[in-house]
N, C-alpha and C positions, 0 to 999 in steps of 0.2 A: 948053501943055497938059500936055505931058511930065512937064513939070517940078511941077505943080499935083497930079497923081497921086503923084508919086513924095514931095511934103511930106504929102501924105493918110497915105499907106502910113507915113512914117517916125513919124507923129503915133498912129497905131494900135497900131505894133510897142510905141512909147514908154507907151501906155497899158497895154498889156497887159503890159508887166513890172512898172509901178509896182499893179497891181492884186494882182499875187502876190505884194508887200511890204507887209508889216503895220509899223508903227512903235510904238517903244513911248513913255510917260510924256517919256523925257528926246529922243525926235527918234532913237532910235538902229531903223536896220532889224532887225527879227527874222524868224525864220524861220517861214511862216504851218503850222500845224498839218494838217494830213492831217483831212479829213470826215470824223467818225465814221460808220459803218454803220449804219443802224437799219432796224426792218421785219427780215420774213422773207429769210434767206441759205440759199439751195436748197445753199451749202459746210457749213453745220451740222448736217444732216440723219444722224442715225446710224441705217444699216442692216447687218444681219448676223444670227447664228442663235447658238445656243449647243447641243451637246448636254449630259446632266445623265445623271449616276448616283448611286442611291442603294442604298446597304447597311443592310438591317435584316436583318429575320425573311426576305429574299429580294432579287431583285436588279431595281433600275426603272433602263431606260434609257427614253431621251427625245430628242425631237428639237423645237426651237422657235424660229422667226423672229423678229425683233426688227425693232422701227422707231420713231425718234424722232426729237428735236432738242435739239441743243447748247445749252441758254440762254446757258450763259458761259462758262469756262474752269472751273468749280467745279461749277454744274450741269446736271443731262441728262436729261430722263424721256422716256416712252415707252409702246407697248402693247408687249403678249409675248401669243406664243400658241402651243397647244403639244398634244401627243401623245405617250404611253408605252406603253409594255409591262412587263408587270409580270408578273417570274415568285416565286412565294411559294411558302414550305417550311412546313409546319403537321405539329407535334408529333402521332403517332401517337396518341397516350395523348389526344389533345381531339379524336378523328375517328371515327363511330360504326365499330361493330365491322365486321368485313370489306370495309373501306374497301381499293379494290387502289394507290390512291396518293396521298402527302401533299405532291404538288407541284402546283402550282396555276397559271395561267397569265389576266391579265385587260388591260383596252386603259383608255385614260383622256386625259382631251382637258381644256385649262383653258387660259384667258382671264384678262389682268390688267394690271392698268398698274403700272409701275416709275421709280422716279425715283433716281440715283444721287448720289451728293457726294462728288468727289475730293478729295484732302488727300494731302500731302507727296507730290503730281506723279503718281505710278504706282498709288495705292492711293486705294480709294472704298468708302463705305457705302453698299450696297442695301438700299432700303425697297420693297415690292411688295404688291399686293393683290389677291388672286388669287381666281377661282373654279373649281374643278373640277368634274368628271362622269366618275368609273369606275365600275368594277366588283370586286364582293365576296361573295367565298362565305358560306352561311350553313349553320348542320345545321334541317332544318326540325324540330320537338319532335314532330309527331304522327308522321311517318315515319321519322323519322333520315336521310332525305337529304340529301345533299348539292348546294345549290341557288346558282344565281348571282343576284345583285339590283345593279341600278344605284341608285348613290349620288350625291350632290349635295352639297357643303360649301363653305363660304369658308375661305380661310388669309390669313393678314398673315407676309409674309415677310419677316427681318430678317437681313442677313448682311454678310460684308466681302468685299471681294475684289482682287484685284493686275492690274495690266495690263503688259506688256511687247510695246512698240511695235516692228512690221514695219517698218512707214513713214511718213509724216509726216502721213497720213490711219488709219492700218492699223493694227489693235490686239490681240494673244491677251488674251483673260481669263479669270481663274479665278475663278469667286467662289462663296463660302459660305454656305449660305443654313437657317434654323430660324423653325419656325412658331411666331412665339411665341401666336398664337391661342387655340390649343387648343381649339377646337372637337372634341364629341367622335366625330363623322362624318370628320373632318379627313382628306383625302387621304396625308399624309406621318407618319400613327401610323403606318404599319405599317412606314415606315421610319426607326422614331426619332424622325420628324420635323424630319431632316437632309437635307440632297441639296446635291450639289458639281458646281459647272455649267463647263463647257471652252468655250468659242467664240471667234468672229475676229467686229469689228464694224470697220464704217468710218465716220470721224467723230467717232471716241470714245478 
């Protein structure tokens, strides 16, 4: 009986090696390949934030989460979502008469999805499609006040940007970013319609 176990056992071990040898054309053993991965990989998932400053006619800082997924080693998309502050400087000489100050201060929140393409390992072109909702001073014509009004626009964002790797997941990036939209409600006229974004993402 011993023995009739122990030929079972030896007949299995034997099988199970000859299963993880692939032969090729001429009878010679090769070595069988590694499964590729397919389906969703909860390891490809990039989350992280960026903050953003822009410099025009005044100064927008910003704060925005990020989340997405890795498709491949080249591409990545994603939502982004986001809030600002925005402080603006308005020329004396366009602000009716006894105005006591030409500094301005409004908030501004925007929603959009982004997809990235890296090229030569550390550098990627951002594509993004954005929608915002701030705010914007107006001088009203019949009183000459000076009045706030919420605004509503879309931007198509198009920029480059560089990454330099923490760790083997872990990422700084800088990236560049201009409306080339132009919409004429567009959130990013009043800052040139440039803005330069800082963040750490993981996944990416």
């Amino acid at each position: 009986m011993k023995k009739t176990v122990f030929a079972l056992l030896l007949c299995l071990v034997a099988a199970s090696v000859s299963a993880q040898q692939i032969y090729n054309s001429s009878g010679r053993k090769v070595a069988r390949k590694p499964a590729k991965k397919t389906g969703f990989d909860v390891g490809n998932l990039v989350v992280g934030g960026d903050i953003r400053l822009g410099i025009g006619s005044g100064v927008s800082l910003g704060l925005a989460p990020i989340a997405g997924y890795k498709f491949n080693d080249i591409f990545s998309a994603g939502l982004r979502v986001g809030y600002g502050y925005d402080r603006i400087k308005y020329d004396f000489n366009y602000l009716p008469s006894g105005a006591t100050t030409n500094i301005f201060s409004t908030n501004s929140y925007c929603a959009g999805i982004w997809g990235r393409v890296s090229f030569l390992q550390n550098f990627f072109v951002h594509v993004e499609g954005q929608y915002n909702f701030y705010q914007r001073y107006y001088i009203d014509g019949l009183t000459s006040e000076i009045l706030k009004e919420n605004v509503s626009a879309p931007s198509l964002l198009l920029g480059l940007g560089i990454k330099q790797p923490i760790s083997d997941r872990v990422s700084f990036n800088i990236t560049g970013v201009y409306d080339v939209l132009g919409d004429p409600n567009s959130y990013y006229s009043q800052m040139n319609g440039i803005e330069i974004r800082m963040g750490v993402l993981v996944g990416f």
